[in-house]
C-alpha positions in Angstrom: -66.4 -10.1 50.9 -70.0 -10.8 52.9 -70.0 -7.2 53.4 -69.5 -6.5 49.9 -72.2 -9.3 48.5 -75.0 -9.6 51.6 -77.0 -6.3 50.3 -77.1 -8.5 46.6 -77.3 -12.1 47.5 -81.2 -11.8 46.5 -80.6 -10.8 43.3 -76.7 -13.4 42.9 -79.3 -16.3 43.7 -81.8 -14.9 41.3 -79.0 -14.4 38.2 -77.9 -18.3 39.1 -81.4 -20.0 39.0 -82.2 -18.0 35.8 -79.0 -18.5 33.9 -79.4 -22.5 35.2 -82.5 -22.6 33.3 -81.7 -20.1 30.2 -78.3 -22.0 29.7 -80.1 -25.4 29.8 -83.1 -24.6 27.1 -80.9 -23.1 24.7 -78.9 -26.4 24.5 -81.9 -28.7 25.0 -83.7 -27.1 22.0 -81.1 -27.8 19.2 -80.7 -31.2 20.6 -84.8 -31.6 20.6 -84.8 -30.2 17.5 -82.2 -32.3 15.9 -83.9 -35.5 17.3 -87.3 -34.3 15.9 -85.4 -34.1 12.7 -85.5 -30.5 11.8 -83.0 -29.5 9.0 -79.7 -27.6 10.2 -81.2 -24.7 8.3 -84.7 -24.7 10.4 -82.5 -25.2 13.9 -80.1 -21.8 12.7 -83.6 -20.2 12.4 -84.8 -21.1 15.7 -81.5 -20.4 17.3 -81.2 -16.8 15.5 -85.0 -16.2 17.0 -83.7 -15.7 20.4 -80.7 -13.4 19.7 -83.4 -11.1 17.5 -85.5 -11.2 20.7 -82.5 -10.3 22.7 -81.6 -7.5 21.0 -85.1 -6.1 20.0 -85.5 -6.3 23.8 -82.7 -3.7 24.5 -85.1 -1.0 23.6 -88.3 -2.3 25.4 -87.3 -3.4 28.9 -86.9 0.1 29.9 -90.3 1.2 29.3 -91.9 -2.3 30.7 -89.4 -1.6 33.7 -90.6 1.9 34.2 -94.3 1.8 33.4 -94.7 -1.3 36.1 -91.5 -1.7 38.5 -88.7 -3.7 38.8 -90.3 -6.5 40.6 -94.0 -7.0 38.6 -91.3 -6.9 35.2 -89.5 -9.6 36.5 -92.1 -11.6 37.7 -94.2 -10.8 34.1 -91.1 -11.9 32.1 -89.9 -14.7 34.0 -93.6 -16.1 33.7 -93.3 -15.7 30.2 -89.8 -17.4 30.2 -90.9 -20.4 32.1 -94.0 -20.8 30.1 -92.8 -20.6 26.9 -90.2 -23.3 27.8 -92.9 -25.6 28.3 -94.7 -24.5 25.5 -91.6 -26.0 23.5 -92.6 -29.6 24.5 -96.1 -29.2 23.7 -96.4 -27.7 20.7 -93.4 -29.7 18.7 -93.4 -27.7 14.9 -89.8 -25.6 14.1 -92.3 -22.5 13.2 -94.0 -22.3 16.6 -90.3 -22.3 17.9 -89.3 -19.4 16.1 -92.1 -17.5 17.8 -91.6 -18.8 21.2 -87.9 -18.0 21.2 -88.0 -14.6 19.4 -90.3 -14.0 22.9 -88.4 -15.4 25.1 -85.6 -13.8 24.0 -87.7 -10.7 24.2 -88.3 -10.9 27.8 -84.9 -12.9 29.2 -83.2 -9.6 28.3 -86.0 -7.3 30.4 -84.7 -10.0 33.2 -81.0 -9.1 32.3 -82.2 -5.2 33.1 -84.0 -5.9 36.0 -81.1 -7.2 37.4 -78.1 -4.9 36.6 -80.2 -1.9 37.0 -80.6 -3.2 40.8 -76.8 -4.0 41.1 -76.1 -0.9 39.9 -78.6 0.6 42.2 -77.3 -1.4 45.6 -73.8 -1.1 44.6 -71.8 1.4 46.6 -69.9 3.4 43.6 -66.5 2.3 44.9 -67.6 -1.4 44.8 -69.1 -1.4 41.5 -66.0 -3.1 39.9 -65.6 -6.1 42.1 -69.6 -6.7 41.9 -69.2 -6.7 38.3 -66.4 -9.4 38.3 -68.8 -11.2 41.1 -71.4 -11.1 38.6 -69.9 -12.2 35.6 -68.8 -15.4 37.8 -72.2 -16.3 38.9 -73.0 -15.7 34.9 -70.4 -17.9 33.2 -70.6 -20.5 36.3 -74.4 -20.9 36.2 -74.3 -21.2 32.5 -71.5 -24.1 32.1 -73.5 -26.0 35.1 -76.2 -25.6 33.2 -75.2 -28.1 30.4 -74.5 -30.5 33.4 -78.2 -31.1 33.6 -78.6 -32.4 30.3 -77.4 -35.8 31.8 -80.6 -35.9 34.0 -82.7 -37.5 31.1 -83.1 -37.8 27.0 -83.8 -34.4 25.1 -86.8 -36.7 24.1 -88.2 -36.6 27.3 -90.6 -33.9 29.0 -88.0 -33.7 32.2 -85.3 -31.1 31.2 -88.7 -28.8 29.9 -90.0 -28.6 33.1 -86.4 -28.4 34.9 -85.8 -25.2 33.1 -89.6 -23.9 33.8 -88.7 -24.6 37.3 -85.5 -23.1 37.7 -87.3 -19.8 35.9 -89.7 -19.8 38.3 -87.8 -20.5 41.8 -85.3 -17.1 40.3 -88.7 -15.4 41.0 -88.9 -16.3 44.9 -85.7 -13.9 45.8 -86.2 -11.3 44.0 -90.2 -10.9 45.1 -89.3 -11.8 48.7 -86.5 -8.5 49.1 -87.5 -5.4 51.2 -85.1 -3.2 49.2 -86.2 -0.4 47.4 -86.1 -0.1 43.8 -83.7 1.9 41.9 -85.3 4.3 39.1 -84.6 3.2 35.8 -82.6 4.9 33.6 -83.9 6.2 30.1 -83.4 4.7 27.1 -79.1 5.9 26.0 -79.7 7.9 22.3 -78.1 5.8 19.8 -74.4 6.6 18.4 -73.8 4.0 16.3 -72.9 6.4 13.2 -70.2 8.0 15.4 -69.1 4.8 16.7 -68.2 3.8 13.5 -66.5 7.3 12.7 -63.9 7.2 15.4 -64.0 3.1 16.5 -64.2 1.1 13.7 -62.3 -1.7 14.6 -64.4 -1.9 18.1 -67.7 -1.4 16.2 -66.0 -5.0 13.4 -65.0 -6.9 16.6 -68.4 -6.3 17.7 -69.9 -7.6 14.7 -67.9 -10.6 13.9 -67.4 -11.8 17.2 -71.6 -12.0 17.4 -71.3 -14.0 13.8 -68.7 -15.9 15.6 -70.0 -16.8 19.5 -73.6 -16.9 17.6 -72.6 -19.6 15.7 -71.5 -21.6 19.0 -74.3 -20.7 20.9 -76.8 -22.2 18.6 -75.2 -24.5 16.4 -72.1 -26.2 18.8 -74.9 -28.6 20.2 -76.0 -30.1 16.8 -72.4 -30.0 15.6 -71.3 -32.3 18.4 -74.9 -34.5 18.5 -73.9 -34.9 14.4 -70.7 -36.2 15.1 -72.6 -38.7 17.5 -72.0 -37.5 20.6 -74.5 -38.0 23.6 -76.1 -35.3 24.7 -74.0 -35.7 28.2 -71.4 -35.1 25.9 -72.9 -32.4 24.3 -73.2 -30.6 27.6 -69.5 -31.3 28.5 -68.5 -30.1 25.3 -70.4 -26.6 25.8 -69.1 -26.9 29.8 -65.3 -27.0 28.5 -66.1 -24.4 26.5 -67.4 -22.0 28.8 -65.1 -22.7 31.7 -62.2 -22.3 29.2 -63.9 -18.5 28.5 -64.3 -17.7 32.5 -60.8 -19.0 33.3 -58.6 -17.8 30.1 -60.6 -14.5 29.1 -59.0 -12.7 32.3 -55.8 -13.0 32.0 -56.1 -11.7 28.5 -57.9 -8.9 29.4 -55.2 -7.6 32.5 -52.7 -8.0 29.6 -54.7 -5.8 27.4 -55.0 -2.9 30.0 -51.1 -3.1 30.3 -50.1 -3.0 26.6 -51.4 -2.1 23.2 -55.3 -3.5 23.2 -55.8 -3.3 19.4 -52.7 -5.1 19.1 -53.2 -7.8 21.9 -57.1 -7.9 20.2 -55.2 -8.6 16.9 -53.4 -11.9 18.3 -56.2 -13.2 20.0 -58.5 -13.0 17.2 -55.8 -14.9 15.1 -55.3 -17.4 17.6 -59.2 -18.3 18.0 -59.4 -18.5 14.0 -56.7 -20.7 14.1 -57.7 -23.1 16.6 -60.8 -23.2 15.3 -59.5 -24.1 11.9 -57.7 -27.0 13.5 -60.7 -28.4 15.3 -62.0 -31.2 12.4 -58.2 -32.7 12.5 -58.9 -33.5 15.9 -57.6 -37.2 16.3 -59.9 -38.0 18.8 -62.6 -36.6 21.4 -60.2 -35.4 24.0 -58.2 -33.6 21.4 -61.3 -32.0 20.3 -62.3 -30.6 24.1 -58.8 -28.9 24.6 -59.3 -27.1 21.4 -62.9 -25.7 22.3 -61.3 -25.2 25.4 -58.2 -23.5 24.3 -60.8 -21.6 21.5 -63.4 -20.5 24.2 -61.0 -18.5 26.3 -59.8 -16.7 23.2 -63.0 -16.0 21.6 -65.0 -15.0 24.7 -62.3 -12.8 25.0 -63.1 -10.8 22.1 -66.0 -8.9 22.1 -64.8 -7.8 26.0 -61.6 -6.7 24.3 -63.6 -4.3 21.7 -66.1 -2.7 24.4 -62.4 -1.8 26.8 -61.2 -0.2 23.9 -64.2 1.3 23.3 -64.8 2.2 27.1 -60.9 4.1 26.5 -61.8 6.7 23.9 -65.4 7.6 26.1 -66.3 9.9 28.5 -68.2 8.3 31.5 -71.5 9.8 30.3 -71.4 8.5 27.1 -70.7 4.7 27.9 -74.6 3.1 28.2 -75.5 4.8 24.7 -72.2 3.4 23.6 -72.5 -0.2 24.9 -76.5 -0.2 23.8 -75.0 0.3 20.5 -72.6 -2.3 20.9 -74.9 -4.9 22.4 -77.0 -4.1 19.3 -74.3 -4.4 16.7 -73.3 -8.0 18.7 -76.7 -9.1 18.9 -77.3 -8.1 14.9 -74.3 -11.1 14.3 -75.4 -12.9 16.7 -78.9 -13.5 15.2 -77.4 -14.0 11.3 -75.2 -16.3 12.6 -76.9 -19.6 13.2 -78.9 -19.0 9.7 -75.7 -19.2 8.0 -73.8 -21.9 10.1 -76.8 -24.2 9.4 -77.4 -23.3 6.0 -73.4 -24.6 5.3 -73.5 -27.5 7.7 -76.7 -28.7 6.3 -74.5 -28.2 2.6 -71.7 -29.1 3.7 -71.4 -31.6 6.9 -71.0 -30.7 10.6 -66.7 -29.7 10.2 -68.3 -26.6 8.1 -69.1 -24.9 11.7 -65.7 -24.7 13.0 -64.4 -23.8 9.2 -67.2 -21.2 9.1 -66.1 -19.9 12.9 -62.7 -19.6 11.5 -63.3 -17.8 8.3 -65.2 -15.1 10.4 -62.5 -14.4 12.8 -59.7 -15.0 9.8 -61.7 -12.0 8.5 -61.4 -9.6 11.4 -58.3 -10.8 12.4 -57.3 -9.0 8.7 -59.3 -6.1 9.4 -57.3 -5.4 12.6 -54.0 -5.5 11.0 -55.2 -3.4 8.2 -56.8 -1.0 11.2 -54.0 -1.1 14.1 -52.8 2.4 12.8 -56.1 4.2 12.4 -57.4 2.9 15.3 -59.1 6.4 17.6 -57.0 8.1 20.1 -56.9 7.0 23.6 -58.6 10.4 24.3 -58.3 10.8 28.4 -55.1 9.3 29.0 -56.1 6.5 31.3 -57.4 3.2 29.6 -60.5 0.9 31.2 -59.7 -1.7 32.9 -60.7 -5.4 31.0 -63.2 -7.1 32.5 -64.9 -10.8 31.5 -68.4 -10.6 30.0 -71.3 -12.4 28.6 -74.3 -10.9 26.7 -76.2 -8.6 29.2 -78.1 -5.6 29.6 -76.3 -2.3 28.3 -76.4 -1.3 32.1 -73.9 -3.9 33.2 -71.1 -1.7 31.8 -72.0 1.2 34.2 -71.0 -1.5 37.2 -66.9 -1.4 35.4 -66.8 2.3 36.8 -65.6 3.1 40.5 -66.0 6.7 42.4 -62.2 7.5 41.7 -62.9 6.9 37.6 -65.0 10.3 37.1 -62.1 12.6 38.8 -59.6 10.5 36.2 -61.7 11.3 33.3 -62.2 15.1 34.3 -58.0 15.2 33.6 -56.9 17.3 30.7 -57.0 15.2 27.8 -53.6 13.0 27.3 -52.7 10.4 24.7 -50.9 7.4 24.8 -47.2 7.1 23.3 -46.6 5.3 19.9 -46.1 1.8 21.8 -49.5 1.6 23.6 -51.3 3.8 20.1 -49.1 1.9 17.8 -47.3 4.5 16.1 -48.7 8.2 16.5 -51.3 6.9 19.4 -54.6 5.7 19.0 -55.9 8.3 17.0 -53.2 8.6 14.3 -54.0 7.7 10.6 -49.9 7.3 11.1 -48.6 5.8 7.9 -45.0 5.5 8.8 -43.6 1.9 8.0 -43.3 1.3 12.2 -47.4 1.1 12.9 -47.2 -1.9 10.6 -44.8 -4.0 13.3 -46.0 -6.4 15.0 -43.1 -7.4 17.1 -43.0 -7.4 20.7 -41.9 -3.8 21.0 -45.3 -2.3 20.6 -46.0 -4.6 23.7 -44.7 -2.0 25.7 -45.9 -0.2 28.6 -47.7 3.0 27.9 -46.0 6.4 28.6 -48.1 10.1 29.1 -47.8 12.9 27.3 -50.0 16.1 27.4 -52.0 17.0 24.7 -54.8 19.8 23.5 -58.1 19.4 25.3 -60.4 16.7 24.7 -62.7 16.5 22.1 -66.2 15.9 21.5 -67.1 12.5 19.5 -67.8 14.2 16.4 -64.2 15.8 16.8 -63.0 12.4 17.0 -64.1 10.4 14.4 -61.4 9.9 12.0 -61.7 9.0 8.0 
């Protein structure tokens, strides 16, 4: 394992101290902004700022990356990070906020870039995988410690500001201290969303709906907890719980997925986030209340994972970053709506309309997915992606979920799936025979092989 991480520790300590500090600001601002007394409506506005940054950024960290190197982006947009988390605590008006975090956003994602594009770059191809996984722990760990911090001092108070402006700042000292050559940087993946939607629609609605979903924890979970009047160290176990429940659940999930039908297994999970979510403002009591955002967290961080896998099943290897840039875009697009409209109801409507509204939207693509399981795109090389647990990043983390043996698997002759991984007539088939409609534990299956005409093109694949 030291083999495996020593050529990336730099950049693991970097990820940690800037997660720490971008996983701290986002909860200390609704809780700052709550205390300040801004509306539900204005802290959804601030919130949805940063995810419009975020996803805005996906298209300019490339050419920032490019035009000055790895290292001057990262120390340009971490300066930018940590200053504009001060700038929070000295200039306190909701509109100012908006600004700051639509930048900050803006230039956190250029971080993300800098980042993956240099795993990516370090990585041996056959280690790329297990780095991934490594990564994605450092991510979800650094970001439920994060909410540990809050306990330090009041969200009143100028502390937890300058904690995050500090922990920006030391993620600066590994990366500008490493001897290790930069890795080019890729150009910008042409967008294929319209095809996307063609021939994965049901990837391309999970995509969607999960960012109105996760959105709406992101940016409103801390105000829904402070309004039930919980401290803001409970706040920060509340988002902890949450988060660790995601890391720890959201695996196991995802190895059943590659095993058995992922539409259908994507299908139960949805359903069983809505549902817990919808049972959330019965909760008798505090504890009650932490096992459901538990329980709810490793489902729902699930989801979005779930849709890129099956997305990542139907591609060939060279079309996956223009794939997942689409899909970070389509996430991030629901992400950013999703705060305005939380807030809008819980400012109508009382805190308990978060979780209802969280329901509703996964009620609503847990529907789609039944009404989609037998039109759901053909599993087009015959050997599915393996799952693996993920946070909002960079469309270059996906590259890091390929190994060296994956190409020579892809190059196969095109194969599909039999009717209990595809549900009925494979993944592809607009099957309407009575069978693609069970749901009973025979579609749970393992997959079988069967040869097929050569693969298509995405065009040829989109189905009406």
């Amino acid at each position: 394992m030291w083999t495996l991480l020593h050529p990336i520790r730099s950049l693991l300590w970097s990820v940690a101290l800037l997660l720490l500090g971008n996983g701290l600001i986002n909860t200390l601002l609704t809780l700052r902004g709550t205390d300040e007394g801004f509306s539900s409506t204005v802290v959804g506005l601030i919130m949805s700022a940063y995810f419009i940054g975020f996803t805005c950024g996906t298209w300019v960290s490339g050419r920032l990356i490019r035009r000055v190197g790895h290292i001057r982006a990262f120390a340009f947009c971490a300066a930018l990070c940590a200053s504009g988390a001060l700038l929070h605590i000295i200039f306190v008006d909701p509109w100012v906020w908006v600004v700051l975090r639509f930048f900050y956003g803006l230039a956190f994602v250029t971080l993300m870039t800098v980042v993956e594009s240099w795993l990516n770059g370090q990585a041996a191809s056959h280690q790329r995988g297990r780095i991934f996984a490594v990564y994605m722990l450092v991510n979800l760990g650094a970001i439920a410690a994060a909410q540990q911090i809050l306990r330090l001092d009041t969200p009143g108070g100028f502390l937890l500001f300058a904690v995050t402006a500090i922990l920006i700042s030391w993620a600066l000292l590994p990366i500008t201290l490493t001897r290790r050559q930069q890795p080019a940087v890729p150009e910008t993946a042409t967008s294929s969303l319209k095809a996307l939607i063609g021939f994965a629609p049901l990837a391309v609605a999970a995509s969607v709906l999960s960012g109105l979903a996760m959105g709406a924890f992101w940016g409103m979970a801390p105000l829904y907890a402070r309004q039930l009047g919980w401290s803001a160290g409970d706040v920060g176990m509340l988002m902890s719980v949450t988060i660790l429940g995601g890391a720890l659940l959201q695996l196991p999930i995802g190895r059943f997925s590659d095993k058995h039908d992922r539409a259908q297994v994507m299908t139960w999970v949805v359903v069983a986030a809505a549902a817990l979510a919808a049972l959330m403002p019965f909760a008798p009591n505090q504890t009650a209340l932490l096992g459901l955002f538990f329980l709810w967290g490793g489902a729902s961080f699930a989801i979005y994972p779930l849709a890129v896998a099956q997305l990542i099943d139907q591609l060939r290897p060279e079309e996956v970053v223009s794939a997942s840039t689409d899909m970070l875009v389509t996430q991030g697009a629901g992400s950013a709506l999703a705060p305005i409209l939380a807030g809008a109801l819980m400012g109508a409507l009382g805190p308990q309309a978060l979780p209802l509204y969280i329901a509703a939207v996964l009620a609503l693509l847990g529907v789609y997915a039944l009404f989609r399981r037998r039109h759901v795109s053909a599993l087009v090389y015959g050997h599915p992606a393996h799952f693996e647990p993920m946070t909002q990043t960079s469309p270059l983390a996906l590259e890091m979920m390929y190994d060296d043996a994956q190409p020579d698997l892809f190059d196969e002759p095109f194969n599909d799936v039999d009717d209990h991984r595809s549900g009925a007539g494979g993944r592809g088939a607009d099957s309407d025979d009575d069978d693609s409609d069970d749901l009973g534990s025979a579609a749970f299956a393992k997959p079988g092989v069967d040869e097929v005409p050569p693969r298509p093109s995405p065009s040829a694949r989109r189905h009406e």
